[in-house]
N, C-alpha and C positions, 0 to 999 in steps of 0.2 A: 504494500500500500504506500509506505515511503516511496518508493520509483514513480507510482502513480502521481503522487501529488508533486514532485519532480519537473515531472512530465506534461501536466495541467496544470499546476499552480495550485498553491493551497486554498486559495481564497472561497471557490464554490466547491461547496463540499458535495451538493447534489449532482454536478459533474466528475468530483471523483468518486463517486460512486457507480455513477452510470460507466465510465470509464471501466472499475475493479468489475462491473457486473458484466462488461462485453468480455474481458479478457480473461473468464474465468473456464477452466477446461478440467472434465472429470480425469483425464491421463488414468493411472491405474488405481486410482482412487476407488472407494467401496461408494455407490452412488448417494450411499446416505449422507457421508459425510460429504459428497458432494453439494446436496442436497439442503443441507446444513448451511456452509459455504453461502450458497447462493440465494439462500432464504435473508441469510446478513445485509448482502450486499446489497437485496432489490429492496429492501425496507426501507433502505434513506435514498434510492435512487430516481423515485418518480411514478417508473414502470409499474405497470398492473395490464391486466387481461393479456390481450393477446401478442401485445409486445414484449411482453416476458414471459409468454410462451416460446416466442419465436427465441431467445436469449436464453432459455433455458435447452433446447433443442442445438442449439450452437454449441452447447458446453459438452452435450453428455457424447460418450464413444458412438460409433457407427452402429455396433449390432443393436444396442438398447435402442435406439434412437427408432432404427427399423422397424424394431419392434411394437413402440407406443406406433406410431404414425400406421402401422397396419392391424393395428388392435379393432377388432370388430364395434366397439363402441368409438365412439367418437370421445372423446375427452374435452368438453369443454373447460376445465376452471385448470389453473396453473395448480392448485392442490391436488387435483385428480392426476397430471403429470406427473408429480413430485411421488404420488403412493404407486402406482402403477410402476416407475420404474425401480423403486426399491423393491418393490415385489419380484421386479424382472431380474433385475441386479441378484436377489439374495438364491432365485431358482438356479441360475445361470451356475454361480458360485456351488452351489450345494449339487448340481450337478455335475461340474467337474472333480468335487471331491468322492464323488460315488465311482466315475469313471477310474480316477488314480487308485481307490481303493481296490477296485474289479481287476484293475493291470496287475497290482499288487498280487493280487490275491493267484490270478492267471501267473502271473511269472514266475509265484513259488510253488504253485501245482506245476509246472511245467518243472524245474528246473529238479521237485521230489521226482516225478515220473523218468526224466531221465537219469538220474540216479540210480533210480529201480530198473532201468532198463540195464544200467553198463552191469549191476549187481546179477542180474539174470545171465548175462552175455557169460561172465564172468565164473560162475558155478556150475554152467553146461560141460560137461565133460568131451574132450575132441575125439570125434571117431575115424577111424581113417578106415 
């Protein structure tokens, strides 16, 4: 925020706000806390409905983003954005920790099974 006000001048604070609220981006951030973030920012900035829709849809990653914008309902209020993708966000998450777990779980059944394989190989007796 000090760069901001650098950048624009201290003086109107409702332009450094509008300012911190264009240039805010969720990067690998949990949406919540993006969420968070951006709920600060557009409080002293001006923006309400659908102009900070559009400024909240600028910040958050590509898949979410896709995701609200083809969601069967329509979302009109910027609070319906904000729950919607922390919902998005926390599935996403908790889907990929089920996938790492699955791998997990596949890569030490794989790795016991081959084991038991070289053990079998190993105990056959050679006939010639």
């Amino acid at each position: 925020m000090v760069d901001i006000k650098k950048e624009f001048g201290g003086g109107d604070e409702k332009l450094v706000k509008v300012a911190e609220l264009c240039r805010l981006e969720q990067g690998s951030r949990m949406i919540k806390e993006f969420v968070q973030e951006f709920r600060r920012a557009a409080r002293e900035s001006g923006y309400e409905g659908h102009p900070l829709i559009e400024e909240f849809k600028q910040g958050i990653n590509g898949a979410i983003k896709r995701k609200l914008i083809e969601a069967k309902h329509y979302l009109r209020t910027v609070k319906q954005w904000y729950k919607r993708a922390v919902a998005l966000d926390r599935n996403w998450r908790e889907s990929k920790r089920e996938e790492e777990r699955l791998r997990g779980q596949r890569e030490a059944g794989g790795m016991a099974l081959r084991q038991q394989e070289q053990k079998s190989v190993m105990l056959q007796p050679l006939v010639w």
